[in-house]
ChimeraX commands (.cxc) that place a marker at each C-alpha (Angstrom):
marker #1 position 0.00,0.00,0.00 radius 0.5
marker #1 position 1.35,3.55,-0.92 radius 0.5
marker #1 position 0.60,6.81,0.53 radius 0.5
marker #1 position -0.21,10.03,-1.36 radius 0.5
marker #1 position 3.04,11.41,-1.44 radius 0.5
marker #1 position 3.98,7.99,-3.08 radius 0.5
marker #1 position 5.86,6.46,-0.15 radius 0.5
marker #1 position 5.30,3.22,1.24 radius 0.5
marker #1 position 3.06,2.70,4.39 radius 0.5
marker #1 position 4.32,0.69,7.02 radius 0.5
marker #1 position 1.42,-0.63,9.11 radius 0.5
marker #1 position 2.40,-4.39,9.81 radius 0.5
marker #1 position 4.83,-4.83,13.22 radius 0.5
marker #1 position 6.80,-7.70,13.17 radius 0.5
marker #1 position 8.76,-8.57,16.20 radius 0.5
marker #1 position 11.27,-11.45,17.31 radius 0.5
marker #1 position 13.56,-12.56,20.43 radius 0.5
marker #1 position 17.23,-12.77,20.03 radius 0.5
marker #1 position 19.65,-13.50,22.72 radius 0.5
marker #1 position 22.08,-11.37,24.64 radius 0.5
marker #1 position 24.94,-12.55,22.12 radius 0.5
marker #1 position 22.93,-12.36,18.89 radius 0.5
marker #1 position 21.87,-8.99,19.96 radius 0.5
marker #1 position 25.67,-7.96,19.90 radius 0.5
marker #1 position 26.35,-9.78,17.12 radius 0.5
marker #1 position 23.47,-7.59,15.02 radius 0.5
marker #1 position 24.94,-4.53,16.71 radius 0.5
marker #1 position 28.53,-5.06,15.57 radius 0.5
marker #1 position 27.26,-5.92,11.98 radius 0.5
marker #1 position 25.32,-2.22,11.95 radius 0.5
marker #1 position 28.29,-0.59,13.02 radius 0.5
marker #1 position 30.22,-2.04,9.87 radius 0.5
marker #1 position 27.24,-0.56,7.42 radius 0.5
marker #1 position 27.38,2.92,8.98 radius 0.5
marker #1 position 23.35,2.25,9.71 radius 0.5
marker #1 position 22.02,3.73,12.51 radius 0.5
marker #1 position 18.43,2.33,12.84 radius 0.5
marker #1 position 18.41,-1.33,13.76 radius 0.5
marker #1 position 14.58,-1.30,12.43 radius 0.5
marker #1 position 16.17,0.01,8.94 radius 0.5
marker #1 position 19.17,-2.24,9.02 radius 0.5
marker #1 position 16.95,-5.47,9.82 radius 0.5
marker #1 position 14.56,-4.51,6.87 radius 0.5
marker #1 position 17.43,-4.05,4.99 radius 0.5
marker #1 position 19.11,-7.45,5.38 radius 0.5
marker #1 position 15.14,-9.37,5.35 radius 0.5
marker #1 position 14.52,-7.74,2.09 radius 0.5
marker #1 position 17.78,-7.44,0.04 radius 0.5
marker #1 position 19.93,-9.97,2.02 radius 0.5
marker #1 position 20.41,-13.59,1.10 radius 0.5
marker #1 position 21.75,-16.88,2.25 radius 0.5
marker #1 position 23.93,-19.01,0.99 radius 0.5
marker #1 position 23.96,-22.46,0.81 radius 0.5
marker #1 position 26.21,-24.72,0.21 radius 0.5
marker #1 position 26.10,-28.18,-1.71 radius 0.5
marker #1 position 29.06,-30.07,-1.46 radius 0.5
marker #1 position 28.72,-33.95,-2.10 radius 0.5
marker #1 position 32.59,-34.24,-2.50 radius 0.5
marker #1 position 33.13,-32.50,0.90 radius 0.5
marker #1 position 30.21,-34.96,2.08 radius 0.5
marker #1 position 32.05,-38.07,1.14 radius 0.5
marker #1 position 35.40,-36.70,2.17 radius 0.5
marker #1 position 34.06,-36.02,6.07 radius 0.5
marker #1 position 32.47,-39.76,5.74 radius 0.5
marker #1 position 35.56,-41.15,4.89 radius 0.5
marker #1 position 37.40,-39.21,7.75 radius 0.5
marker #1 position 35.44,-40.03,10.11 radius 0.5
marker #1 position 35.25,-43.90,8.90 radius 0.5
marker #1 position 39.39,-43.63,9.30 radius 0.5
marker #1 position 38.82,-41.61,12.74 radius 0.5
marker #1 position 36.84,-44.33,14.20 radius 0.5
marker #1 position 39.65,-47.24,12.69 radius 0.5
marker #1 position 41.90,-45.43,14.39 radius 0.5
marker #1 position 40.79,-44.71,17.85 radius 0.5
marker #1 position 39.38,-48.75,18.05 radius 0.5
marker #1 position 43.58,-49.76,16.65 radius 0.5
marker #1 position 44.35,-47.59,19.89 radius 0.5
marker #1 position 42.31,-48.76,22.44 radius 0.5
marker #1 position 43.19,-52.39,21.53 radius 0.5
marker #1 position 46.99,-51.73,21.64 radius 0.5
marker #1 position 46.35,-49.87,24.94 radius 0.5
marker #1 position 44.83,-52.96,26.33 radius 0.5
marker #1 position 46.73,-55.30,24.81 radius 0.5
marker #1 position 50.14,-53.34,23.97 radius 0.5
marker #1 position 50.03,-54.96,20.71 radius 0.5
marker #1 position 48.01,-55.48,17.31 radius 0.5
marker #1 position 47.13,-58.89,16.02 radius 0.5
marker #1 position 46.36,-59.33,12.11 radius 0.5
marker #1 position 42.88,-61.00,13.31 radius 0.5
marker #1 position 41.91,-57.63,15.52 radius 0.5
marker #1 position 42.95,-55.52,12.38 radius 0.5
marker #1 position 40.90,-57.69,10.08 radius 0.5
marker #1 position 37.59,-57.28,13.04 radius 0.5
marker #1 position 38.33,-53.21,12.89 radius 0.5
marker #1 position 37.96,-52.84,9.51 radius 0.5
marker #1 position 34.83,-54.84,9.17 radius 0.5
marker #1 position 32.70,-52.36,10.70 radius 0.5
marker #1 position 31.88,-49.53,8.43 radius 0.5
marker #1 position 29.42,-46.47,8.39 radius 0.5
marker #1 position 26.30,-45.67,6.70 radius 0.5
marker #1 position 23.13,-44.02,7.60 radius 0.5
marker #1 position 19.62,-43.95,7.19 radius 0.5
marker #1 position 16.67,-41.38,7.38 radius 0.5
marker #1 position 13.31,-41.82,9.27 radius 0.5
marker #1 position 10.16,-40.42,9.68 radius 0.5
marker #1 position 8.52,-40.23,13.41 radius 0.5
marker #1 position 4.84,-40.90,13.67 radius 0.5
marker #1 position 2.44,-38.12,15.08 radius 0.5
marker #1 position 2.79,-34.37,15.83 radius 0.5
marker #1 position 4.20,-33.34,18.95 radius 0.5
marker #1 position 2.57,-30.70,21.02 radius 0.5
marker #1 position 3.87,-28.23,23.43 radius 0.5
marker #1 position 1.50,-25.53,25.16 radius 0.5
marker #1 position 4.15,-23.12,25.73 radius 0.5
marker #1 position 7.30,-23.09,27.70 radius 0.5
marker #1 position 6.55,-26.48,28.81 radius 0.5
marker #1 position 7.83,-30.24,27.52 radius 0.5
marker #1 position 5.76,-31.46,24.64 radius 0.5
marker #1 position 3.99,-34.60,23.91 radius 0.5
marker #1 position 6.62,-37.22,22.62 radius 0.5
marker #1 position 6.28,-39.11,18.76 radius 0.5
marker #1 position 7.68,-42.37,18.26 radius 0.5
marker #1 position 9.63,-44.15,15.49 radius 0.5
marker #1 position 9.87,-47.76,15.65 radius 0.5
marker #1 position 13.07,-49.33,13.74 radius 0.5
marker #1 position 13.01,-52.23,16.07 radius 0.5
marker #1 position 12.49,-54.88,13.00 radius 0.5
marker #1 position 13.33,-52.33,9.99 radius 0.5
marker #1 position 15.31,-55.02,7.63 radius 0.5
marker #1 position 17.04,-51.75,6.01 radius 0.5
marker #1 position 19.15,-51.58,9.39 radius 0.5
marker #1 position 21.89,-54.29,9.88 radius 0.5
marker #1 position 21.10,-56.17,12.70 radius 0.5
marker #1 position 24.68,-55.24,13.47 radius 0.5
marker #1 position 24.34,-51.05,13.06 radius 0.5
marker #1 position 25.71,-49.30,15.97 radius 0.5
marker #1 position 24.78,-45.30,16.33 radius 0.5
marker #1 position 27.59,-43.36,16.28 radius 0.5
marker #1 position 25.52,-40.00,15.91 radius 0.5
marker #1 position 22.15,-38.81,14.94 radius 0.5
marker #1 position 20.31,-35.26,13.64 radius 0.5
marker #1 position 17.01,-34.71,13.77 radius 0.5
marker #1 position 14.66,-32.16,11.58 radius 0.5
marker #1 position 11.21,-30.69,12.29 radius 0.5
marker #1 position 8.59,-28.45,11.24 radius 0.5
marker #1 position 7.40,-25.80,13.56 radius 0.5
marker #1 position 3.81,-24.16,13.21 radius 0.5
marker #1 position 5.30,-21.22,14.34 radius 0.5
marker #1 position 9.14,-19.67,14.59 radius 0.5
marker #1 position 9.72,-19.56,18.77 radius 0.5
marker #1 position 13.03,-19.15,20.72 radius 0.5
marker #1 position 14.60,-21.57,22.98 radius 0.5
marker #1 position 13.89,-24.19,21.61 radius 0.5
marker #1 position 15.65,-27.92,22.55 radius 0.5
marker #1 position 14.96,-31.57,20.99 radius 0.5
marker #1 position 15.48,-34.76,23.17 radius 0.5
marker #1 position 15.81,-38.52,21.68 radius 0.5
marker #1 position 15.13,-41.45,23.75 radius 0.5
marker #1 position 16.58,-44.93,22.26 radius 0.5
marker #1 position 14.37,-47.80,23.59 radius 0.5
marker #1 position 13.15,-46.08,26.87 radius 0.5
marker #1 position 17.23,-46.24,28.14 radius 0.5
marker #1 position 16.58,-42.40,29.03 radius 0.5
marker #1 position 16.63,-39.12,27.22 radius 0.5
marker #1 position 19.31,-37.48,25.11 radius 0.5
marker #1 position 19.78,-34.03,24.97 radius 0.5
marker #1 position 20.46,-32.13,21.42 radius 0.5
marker #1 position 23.94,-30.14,21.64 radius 0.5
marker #1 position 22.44,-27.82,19.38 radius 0.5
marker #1 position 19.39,-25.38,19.94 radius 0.5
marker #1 position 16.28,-25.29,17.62 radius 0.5
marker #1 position 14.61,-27.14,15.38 radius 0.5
marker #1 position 17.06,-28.72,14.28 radius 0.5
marker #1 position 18.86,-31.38,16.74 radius 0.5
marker #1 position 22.22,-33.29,16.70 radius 0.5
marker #1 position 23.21,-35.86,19.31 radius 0.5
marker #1 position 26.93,-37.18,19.21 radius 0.5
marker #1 position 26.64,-40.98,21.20 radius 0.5
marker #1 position 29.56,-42.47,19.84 radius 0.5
marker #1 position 30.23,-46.27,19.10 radius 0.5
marker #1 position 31.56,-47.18,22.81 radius 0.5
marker #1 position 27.99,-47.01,24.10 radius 0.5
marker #1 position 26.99,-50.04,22.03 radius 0.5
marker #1 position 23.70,-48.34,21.32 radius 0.5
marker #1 position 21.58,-50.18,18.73 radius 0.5
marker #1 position 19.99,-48.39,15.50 radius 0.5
marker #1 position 17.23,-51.28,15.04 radius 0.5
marker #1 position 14.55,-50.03,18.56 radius 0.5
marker #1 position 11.88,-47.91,19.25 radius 0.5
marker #1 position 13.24,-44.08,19.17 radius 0.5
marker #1 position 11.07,-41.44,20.90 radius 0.5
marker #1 position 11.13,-37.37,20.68 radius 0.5
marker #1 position 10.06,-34.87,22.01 radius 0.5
marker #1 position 10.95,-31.14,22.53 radius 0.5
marker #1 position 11.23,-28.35,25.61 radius 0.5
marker #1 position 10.45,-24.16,24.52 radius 0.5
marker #1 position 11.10,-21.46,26.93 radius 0.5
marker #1 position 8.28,-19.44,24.66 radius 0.5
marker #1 position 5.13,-19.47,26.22 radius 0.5
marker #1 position 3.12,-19.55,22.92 radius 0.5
marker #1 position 1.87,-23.11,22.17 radius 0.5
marker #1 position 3.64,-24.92,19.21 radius 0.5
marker #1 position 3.43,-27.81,17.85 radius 0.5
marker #1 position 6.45,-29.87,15.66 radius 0.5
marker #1 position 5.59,-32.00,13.21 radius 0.5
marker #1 position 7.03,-34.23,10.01 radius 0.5
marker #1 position 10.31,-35.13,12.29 radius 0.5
marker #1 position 12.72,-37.06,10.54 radius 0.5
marker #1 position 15.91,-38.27,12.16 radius 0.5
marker #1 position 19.19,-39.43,9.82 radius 0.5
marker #1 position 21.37,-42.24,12.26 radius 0.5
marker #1 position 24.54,-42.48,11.40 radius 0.5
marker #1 position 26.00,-45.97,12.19 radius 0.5
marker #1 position 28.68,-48.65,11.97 radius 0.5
marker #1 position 27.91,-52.07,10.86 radius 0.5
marker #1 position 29.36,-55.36,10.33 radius 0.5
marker #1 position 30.01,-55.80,6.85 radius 0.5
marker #1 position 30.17,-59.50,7.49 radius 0.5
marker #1 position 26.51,-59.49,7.78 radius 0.5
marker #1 position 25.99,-58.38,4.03 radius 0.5
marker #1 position 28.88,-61.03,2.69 radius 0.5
marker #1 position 31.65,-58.42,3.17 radius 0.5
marker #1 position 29.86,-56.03,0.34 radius 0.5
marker #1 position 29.81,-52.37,1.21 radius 0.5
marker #1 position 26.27,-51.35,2.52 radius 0.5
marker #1 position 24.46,-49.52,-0.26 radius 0.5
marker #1 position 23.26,-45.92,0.49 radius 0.5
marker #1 position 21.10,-45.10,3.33 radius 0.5
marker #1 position 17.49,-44.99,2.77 radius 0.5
marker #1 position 15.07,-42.29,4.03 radius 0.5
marker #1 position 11.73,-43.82,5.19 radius 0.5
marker link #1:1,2 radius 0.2
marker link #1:2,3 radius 0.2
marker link #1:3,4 radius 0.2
marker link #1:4,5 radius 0.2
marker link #1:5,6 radius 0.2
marker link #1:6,7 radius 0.2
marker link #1:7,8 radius 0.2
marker link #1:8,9 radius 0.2
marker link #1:9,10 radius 0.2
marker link #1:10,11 radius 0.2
marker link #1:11,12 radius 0.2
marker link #1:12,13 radius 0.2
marker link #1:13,14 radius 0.2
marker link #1:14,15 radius 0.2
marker link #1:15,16 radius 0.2
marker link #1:16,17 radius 0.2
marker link #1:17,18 radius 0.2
marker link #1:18,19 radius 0.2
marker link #1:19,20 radius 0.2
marker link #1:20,21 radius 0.2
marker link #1:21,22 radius 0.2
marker link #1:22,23 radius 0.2
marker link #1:23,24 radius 0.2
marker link #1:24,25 radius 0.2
marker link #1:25,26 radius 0.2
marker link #1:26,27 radius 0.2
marker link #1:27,28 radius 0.2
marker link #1:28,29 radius 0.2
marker link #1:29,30 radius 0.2
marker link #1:30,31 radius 0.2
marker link #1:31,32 radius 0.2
marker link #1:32,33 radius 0.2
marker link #1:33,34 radius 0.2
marker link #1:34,35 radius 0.2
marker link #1:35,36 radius 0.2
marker link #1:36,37 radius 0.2
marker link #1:37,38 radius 0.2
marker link #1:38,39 radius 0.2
marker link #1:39,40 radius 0.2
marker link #1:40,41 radius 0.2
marker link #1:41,42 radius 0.2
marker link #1:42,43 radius 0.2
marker link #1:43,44 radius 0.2
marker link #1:44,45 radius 0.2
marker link #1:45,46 radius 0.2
marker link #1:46,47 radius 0.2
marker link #1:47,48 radius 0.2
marker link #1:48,49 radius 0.2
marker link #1:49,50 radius 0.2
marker link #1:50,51 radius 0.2
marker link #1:51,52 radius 0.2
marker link #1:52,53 radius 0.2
marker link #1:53,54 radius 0.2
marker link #1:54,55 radius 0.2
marker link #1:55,56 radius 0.2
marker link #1:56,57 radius 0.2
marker link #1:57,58 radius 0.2
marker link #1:58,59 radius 0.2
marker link #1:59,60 radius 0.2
marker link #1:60,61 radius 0.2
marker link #1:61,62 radius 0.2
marker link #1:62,63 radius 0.2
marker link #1:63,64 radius 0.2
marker link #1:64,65 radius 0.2
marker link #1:65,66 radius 0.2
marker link #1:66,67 radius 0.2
marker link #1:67,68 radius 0.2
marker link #1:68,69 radius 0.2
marker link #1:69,70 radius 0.2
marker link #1:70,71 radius 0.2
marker link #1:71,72 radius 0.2
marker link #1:72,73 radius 0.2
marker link #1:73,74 radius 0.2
marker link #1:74,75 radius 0.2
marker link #1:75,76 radius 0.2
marker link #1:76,77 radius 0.2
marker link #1:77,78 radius 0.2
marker link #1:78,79 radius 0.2
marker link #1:79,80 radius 0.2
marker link #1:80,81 radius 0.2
marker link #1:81,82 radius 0.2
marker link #1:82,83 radius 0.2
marker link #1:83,84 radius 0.2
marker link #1:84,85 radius 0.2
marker link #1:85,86 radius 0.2
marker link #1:86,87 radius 0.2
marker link #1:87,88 radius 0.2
marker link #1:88,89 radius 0.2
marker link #1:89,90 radius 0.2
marker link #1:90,91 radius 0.2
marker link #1:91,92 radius 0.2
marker link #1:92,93 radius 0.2
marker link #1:93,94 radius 0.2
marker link #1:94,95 radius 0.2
marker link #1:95,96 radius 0.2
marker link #1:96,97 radius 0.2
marker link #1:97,98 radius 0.2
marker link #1:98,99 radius 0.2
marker link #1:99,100 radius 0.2
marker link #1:100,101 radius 0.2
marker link #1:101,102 radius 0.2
marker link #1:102,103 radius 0.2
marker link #1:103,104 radius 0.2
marker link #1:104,105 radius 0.2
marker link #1:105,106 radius 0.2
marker link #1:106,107 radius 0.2
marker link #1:107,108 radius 0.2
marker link #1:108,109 radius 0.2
marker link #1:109,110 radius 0.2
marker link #1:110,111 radius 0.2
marker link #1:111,112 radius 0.2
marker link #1:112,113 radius 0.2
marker link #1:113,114 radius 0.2
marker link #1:114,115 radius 0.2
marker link #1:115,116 radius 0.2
marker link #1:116,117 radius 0.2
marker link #1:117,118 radius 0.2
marker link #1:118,119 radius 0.2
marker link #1:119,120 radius 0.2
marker link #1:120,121 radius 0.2
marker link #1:121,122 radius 0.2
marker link #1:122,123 radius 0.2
marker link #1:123,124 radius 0.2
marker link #1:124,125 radius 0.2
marker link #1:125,126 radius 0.2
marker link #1:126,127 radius 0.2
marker link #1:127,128 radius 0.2
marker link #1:128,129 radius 0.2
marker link #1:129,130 radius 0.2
marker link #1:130,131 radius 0.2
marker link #1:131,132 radius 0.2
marker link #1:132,133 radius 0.2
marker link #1:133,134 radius 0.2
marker link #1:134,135 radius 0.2
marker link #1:135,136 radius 0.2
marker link #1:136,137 radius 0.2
marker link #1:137,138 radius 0.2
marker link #1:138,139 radius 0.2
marker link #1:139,140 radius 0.2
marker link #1:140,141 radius 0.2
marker link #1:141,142 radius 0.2
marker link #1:142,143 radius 0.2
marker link #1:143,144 radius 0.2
marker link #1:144,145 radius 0.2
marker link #1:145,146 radius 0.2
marker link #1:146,147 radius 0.2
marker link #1:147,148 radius 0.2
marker link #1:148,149 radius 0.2
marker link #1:149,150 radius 0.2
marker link #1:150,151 radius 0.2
marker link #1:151,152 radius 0.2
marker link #1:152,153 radius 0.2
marker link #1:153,154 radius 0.2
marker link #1:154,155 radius 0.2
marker link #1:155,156 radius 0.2
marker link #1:156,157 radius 0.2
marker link #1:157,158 radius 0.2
marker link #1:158,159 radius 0.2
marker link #1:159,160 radius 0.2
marker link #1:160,161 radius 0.2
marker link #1:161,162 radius 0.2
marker link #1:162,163 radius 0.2
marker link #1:163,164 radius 0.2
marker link #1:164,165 radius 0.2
marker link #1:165,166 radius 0.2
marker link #1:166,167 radius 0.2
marker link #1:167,168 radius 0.2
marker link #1:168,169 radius 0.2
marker link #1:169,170 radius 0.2
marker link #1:170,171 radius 0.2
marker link #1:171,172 radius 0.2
marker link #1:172,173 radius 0.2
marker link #1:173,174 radius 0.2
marker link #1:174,175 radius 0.2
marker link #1:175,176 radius 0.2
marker link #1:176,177 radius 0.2
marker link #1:177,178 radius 0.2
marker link #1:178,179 radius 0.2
marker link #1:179,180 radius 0.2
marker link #1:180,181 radius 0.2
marker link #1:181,182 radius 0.2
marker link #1:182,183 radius 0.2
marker link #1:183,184 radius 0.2
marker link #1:184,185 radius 0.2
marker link #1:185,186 radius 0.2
marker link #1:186,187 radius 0.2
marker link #1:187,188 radius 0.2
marker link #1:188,189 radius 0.2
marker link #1:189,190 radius 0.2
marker link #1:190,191 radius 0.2
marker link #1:191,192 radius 0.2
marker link #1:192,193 radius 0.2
marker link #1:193,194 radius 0.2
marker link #1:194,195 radius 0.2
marker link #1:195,196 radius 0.2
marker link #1:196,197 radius 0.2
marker link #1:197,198 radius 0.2
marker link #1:198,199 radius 0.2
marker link #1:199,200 radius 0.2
marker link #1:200,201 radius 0.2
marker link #1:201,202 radius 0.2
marker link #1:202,203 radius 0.2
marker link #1:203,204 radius 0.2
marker link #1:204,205 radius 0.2
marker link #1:205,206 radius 0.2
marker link #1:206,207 radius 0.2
marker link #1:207,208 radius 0.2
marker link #1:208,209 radius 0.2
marker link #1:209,210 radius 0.2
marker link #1:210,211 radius 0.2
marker link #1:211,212 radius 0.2
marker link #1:212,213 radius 0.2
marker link #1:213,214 radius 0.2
marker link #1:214,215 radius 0.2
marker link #1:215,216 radius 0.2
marker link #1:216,217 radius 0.2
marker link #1:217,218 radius 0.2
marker link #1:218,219 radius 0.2
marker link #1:219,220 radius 0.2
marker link #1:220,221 radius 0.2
marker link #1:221,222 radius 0.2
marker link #1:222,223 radius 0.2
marker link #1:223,224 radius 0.2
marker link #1:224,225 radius 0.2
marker link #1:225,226 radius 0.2
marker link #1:226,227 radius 0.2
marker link #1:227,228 radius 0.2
marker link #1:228,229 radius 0.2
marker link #1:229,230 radius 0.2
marker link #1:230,231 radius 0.2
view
């Protein structure tokens, strides 16, 4: 909408919450552009600002393979540290194991009516013949959709009822490091659910988790595993 002397009318308030550090962050950023107004500078950037992103399947593969070699490594350590030497047959055991992933879908919406602990959805994997019987989580992320945009926001997993995990990352989007010594399988019943500090209800729905796991390539005749599926 325009007004008569052809200028544009702003009539629609949006507001947001940012913390302490992200309000700093904004500050120093204004301070670069020489713009006074932190109203004007944030309709600047929402308007004529973009985001990049990045797809790199090479850099993908490259991380996967790292970590693969991380994980050989650190298992070729702890078995000389408890052993103070390497046999042939615990080499040929290490290297076995290798990593893949998977992505799944949770069942339900989960609820929250404001800075509270939502209702929890559940994923079952417990006889999901995509898994290896064998697949050990080494780390998991976790994506949602919120009906609304809220602050302080944090997702929990629960593998098999053992007890709640907490995301080392805030939002929407989660990401839970277990790591291999825990022994914790990929093929159970996963549950979720998220905590908000906002006191407007939410709810989160079409969560998907991707598992990242080792498995026993023994179990598939010593063939690599083929891609991960989403489900």
């Amino acid at each position: 909408m325009s007004s008569e002397n052809g200028k544009s009318k702003r009539e629609i308030l949006l507001h947001f919450r940012v913390s302490s550090e992200e309000e700093n962050m904004i500050k120093t950023k204004m301070e670069q552009t020489g713009i006074i107004s932190i109203s004007a500078y944030l309709r600047k950037m929402a308007i004529d600002g973009y985001v990049i992103k990045l797809e790199l399947p090479e850099l993908k593969e490259m991380i996967s393979l790292l970590r693969r070699s991380s994980n050989n490594l650190n298992q070729i350590a702890k078995r000389v540290n408890s052993t103070d030497r390497i046999y042939a047959e615990d080499m040929e055991e290490i290297l076995r194991w290798q990593e893949n992933s998977g992505t799944f879908t949770f069942t339900g919406t989960a609820s929250n009516p404001g800075f509270d602990v939502s209702s929890s959805i559940y994923c079952d994997l417990t006889n999901n013949s995509r898994i290896p019987k064998s697949a050990i989580v080494d780390s998991i992320t976790t994506t949602g959709s919120m009906s609304q945009s809220v602050g302080g926001v944090t997702t929990y997993l629960n593998p098999g009822g053992q007890g709640w995990l907490e995301s080392r990352t805030s939002g929407s989007r989660g990401s839970f490091d277990l790591g291999l010594e825990y022994g914790v399988s990929a093929r159970q019943r996963w549950e979720f659910k998220y905590k908000q500090t906002a006191f407007a209800s939410t709810k989160m729905s079409s969560v998907k988790m991707t598992i990242y796991w080792y498995a026993d390539i023994n179990e598939n005749n010593y063939e690599r595993w083929p891609v991960g599926p989403t489900i």
